[in-house]
C-alpha positions in Angstrom: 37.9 -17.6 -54.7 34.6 -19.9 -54.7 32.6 -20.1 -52.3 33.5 -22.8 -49.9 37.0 -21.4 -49.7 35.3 -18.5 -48.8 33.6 -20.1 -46.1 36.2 -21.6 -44.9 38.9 -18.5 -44.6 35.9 -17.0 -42.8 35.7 -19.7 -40.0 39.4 -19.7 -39.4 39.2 -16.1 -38.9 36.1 -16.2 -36.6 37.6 -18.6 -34.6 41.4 -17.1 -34.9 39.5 -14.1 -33.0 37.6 -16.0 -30.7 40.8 -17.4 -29.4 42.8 -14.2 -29.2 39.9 -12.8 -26.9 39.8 -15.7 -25.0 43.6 -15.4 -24.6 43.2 -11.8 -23.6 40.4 -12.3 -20.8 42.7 -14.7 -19.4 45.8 -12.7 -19.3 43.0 -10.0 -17.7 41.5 -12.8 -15.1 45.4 -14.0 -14.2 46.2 -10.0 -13.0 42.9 -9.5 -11.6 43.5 -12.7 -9.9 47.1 -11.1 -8.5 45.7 -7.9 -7.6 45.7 -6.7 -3.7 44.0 -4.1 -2.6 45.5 -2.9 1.0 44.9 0.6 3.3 46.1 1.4 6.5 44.0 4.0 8.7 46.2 5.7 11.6 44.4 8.3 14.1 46.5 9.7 16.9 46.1 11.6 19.6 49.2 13.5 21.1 49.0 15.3 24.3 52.5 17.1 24.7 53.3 19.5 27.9 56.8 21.7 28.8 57.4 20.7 32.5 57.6 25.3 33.5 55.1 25.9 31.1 51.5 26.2 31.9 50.3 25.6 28.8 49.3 21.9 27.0 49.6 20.7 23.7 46.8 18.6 22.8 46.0 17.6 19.1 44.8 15.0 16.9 45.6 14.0 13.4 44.8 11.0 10.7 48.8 10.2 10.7 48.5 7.9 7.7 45.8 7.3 5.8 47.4 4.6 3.1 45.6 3.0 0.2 47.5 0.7 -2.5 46.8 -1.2 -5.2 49.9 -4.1 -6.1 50.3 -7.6 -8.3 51.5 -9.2 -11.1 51.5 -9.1 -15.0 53.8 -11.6 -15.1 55.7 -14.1 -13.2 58.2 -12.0 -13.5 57.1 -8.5 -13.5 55.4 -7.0 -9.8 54.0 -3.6 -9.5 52.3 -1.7 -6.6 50.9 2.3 -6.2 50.8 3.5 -2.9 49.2 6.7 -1.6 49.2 8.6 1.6 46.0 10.9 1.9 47.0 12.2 5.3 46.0 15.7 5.9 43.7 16.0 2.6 46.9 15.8 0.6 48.4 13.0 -2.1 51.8 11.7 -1.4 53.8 9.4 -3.2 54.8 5.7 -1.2 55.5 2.7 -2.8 54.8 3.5 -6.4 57.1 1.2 -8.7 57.7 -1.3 -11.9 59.8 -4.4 -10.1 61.0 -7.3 -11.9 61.6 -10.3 -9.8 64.4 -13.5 -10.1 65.0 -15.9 -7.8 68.3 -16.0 -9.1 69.6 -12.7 -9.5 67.3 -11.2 -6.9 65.0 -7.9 -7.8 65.1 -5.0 -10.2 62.7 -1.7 -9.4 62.3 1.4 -11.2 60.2 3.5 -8.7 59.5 4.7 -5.4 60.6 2.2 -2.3 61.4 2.9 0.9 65.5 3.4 1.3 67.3 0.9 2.5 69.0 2.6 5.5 68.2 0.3 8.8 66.1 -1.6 10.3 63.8 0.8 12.0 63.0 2.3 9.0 62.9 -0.9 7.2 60.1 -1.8 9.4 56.7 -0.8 7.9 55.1 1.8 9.9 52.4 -1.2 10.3 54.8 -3.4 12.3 57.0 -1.0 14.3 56.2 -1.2 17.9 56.4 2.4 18.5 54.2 5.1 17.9 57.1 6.8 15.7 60.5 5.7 14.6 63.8 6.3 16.6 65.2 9.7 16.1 68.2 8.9 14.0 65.8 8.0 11.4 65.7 11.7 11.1 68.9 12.1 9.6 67.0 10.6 6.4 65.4 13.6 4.7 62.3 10.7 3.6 61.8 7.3 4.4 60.9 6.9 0.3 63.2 7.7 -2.7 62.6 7.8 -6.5 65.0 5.7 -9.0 66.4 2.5 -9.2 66.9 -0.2 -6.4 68.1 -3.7 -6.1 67.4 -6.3 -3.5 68.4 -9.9 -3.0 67.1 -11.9 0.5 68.1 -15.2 -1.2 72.0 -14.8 -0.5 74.2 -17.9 1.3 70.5 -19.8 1.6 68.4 -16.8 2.8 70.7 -15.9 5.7 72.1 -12.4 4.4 70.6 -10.1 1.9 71.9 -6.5 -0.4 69.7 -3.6 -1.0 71.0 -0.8 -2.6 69.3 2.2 -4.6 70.2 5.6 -6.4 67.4 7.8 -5.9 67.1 11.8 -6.6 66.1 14.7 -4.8 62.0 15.2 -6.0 59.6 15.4 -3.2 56.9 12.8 -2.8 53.7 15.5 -2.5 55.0 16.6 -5.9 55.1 13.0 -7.5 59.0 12.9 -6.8 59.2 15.4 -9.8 63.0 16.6 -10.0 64.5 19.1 -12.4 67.8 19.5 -10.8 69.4 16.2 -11.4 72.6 17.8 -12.1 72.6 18.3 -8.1 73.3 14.9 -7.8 71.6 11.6 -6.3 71.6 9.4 -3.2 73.3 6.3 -3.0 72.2 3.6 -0.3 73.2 -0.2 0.6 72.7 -2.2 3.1 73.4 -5.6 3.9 72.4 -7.7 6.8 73.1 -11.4 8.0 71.0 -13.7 10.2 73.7 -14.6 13.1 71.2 -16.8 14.7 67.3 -18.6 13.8 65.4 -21.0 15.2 61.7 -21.2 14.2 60.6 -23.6 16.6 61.6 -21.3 19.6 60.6 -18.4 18.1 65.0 -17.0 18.3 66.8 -15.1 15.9 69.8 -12.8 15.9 70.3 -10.0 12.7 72.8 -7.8 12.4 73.2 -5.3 9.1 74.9 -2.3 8.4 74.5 0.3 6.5 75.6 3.2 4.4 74.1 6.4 2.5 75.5 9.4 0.4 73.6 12.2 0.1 73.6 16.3 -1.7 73.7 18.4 1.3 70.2 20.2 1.6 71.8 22.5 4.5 68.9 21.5 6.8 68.1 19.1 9.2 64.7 19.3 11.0 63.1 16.5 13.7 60.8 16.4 16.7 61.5 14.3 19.7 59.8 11.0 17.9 56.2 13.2 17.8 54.8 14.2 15.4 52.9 17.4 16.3 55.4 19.0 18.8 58.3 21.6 17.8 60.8 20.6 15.3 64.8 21.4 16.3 66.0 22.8 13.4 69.7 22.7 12.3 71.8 24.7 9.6 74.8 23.2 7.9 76.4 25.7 5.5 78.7 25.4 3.0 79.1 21.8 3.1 79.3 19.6 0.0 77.7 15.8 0.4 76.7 14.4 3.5 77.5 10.6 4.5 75.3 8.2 6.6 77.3 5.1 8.3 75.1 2.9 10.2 75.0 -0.7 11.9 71.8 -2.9 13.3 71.1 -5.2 15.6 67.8 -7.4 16.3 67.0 -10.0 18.4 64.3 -12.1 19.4 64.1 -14.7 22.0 60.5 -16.1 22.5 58.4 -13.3 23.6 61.3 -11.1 24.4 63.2 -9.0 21.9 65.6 -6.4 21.2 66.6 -3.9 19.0 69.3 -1.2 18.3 70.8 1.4 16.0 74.0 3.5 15.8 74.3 6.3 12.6 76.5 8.9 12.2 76.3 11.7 9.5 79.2 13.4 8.9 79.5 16.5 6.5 82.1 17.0 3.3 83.6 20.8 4.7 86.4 22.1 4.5 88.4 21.3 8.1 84.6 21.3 9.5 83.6 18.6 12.2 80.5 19.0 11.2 78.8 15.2 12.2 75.2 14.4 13.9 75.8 11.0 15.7 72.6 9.0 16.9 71.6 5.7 18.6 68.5 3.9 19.9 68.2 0.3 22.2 64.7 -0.6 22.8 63.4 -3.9 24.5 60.0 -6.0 23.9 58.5 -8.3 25.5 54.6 -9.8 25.2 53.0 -11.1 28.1 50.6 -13.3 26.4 53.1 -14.8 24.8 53.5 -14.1 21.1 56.9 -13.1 19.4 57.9 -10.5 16.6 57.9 -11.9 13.8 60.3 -11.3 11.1 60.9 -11.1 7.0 62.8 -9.7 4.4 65.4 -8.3 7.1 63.0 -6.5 8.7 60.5 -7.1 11.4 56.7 -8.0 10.5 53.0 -8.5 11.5 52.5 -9.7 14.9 49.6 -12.4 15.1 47.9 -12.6 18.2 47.6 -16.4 19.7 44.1 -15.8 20.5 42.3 -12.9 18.9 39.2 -11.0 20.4 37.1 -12.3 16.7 37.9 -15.8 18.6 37.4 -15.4 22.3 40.7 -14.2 23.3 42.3 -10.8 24.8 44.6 -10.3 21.6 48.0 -9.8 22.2 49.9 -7.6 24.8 53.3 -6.1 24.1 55.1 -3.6 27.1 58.0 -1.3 25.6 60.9 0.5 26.7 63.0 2.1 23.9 66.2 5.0 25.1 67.0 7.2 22.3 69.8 9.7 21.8 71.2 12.5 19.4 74.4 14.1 19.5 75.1 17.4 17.1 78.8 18.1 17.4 80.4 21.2 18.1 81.1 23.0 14.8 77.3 22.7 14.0 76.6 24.5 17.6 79.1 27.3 16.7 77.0 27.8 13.8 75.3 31.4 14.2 71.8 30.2 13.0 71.8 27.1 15.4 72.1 29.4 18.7 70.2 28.2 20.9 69.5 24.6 19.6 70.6 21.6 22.2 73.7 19.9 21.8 72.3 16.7 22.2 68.5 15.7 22.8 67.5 12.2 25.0 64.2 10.9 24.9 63.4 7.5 27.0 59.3 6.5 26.4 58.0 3.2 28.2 55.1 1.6 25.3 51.6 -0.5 25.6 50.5 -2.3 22.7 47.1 -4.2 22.1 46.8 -6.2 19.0 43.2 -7.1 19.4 43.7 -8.6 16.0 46.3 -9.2 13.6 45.1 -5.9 11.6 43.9 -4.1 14.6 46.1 -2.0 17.1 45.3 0.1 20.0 48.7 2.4 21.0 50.2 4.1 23.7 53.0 5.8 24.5 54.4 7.9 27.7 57.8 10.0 26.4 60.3 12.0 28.1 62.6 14.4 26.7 65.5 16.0 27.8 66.8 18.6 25.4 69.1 20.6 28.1 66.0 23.4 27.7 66.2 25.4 31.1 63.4 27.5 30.6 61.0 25.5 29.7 61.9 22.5 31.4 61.3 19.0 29.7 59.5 17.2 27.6 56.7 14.9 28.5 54.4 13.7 26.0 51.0 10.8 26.1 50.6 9.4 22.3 47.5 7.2 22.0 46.9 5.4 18.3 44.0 3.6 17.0 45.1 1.7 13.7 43.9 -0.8 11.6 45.2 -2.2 8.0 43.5 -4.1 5.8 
């Protein structure tokens, strides 16, 4: 080879290479470009009292303390890694690969919240309560590990499927599960706008919904607090457990409402055993903002007039009724002695959205759990929160 051919071959090389890095920094710029960075901070305070009992429950925690990282490597291909840091510990959230067609709707290997209503569907940033209705319980976690499907482009946007098989792992331990042979949860849920009109701020959604599940022989809540007693339930020698569920949502203008009905019911042998639960609640914002909503579920509230621009924020009053039911083969249980046959909670809400990020919380519950000792349940919940 003389040398000008030398020469040459060396200059197509330099400048083959100089395009390949150029190629590379901008793949590298287009997902640094896609990136979001989010957090959510959530401090309560919960002050809880027995009505025959002298003594006062009064506690603080960071509830959620959320940081994620989410964007694209692709058109086509979405990923997001969400972590809880509550109580100085790592839990798994949102952690998951997705690939994303408008036609055939989205693919996700990962952790994502279940599909399994719309309370829980509702991002702990948007619900209007300080904690989700109680028959959200019957959901060991609002995440799950494993594959999920989701299309909100069906019959031109007005209905959408969700579905997911999940396993067993918990989310403080990564999801890690070495008992697949156990078996897996399947969910799906579909939902159809009745009703919408953007102009006036309306829309009707209704959904239902449905979950299988291994029975875990457990079932533990608290009256919709989070640092009060848990009821705790045994189910034994029961095989799979099945959730059936339907929605409803509203909004008209400023006012809007919301309910649930789910029943669980237990695979025993000539066993009723069954957990049947249901919540209405009622919004309405007196300076005149509305609840917004997307991908079948309800989202950020943006107030007309934020304080950042000379304005109160926004103002949202509450009134949410919430029951559960535990039938009577799961009373006649030996280890469940004791344990209500039903628990009512009704709690009257204040929200003040000073801006869209930014939310001051309060709530006043009252629970009736048939307890004639103690007496019942009253409880004052006050969160600050802010997401970013």
């Amino acid at each position: 080879m003389n040398k000008t051919a030398l020469i040459i071959l060396s200059l197509c090389l330099l400048i083959l290479n100089a395009h390949n890095i150029v190629a590379q920094e901008t793949i590298v710029n287009t997902i640094l470009a896609d990136m979001k960075i989010n957090g959510r901070i959530q401090y309560d305070f919960e002050f809880l009292k027995r009505e025959n009992d002298p003594n006062q429950f009064n506690e603080n925690e960071f509830r959620r303390v959320h940081f994620s990282v989410a964007g694209k490597v692709s058109p086509s291909i979405k990923y997001k890694v969400e972590v809880d840091f509550a109580h100085a510990s790592l839990g798994f959230r949102d952690v998951y690969i997705k690939y994303v067609s408008k036609k055939y709707g989205n693919f996700a290997v990962g952790s994502i919240a279940e599909p399994t209503g719309l309370d829980m569907m509702t991002s702990s940033k948007y619900m209007p309560f300080f904690e989700r209705a109680m028959l959200t319980s019957l959901q060991n976690f609002r995440w799950g590990s494993g594959f999920h499907y989701e299309n909100f482009g069906l019959f031109k946007g007005t209905t959408t499927l969700q579905m997911a098989v999940t396993n067993n792992g918990l989310n403080s331990e990564g999801f890690f599960d070495a008992n697949l042979e156990t078996g897996s949860n399947f969910i799906a849920r579909a939902t159809h706008v009745l009703l919408t009109n953007k102009e006036k701020n309306q829309l009707i959604h209704i959904g239902v919904n449905f979950a299988n599940r291994p029975n875990n022989t457990d079932l533990k809540f608290r009256p919709e607090n989070h640092l009060g007693a848990k009821y705790h339930y045994v189910i034994p020698d029961a095989g799979r457990r099945t959730e059936t569920g339907v929605e409803l949502g509203t909004t008209f203008g400023s006012f809007s409402v919301q309910s649930e009905y789910k029943s669980q019911t237990y695979d025993a042998a000539s066993l009723d055993y069954s957990m049947k639960s249901y919540y209405a609640l009622a919004s309405y914002f007196i300076t005149g903002e509305h609840r917004p909503y997307k991908h079948a579920a309800f989202a950020r509230v943006k107030p007309k007039k934020d304080i950042d621009n000379k304005g109160i924020g926004a103002i949202e009053v509450l009134l949410r009724y919430s029951s559960m039911k535990a039938s009577d083969a799961i009373l006649a249980v030996p280890d469940n002695a004791g344990l209500p046959s039903d628990v009512n909670i009704f709690t009257i809400g204040l929200n003040w959205y000073l801006t869209s990020h930014v939310r001051v919380m309060y709530n006043f519950s009252h629970t009736d759990d048939g307890n004639t000792i103690d007496g019942k349940l009253t409880g004052h919940l006050i969160r600050c929160q802010l997401n970013f």
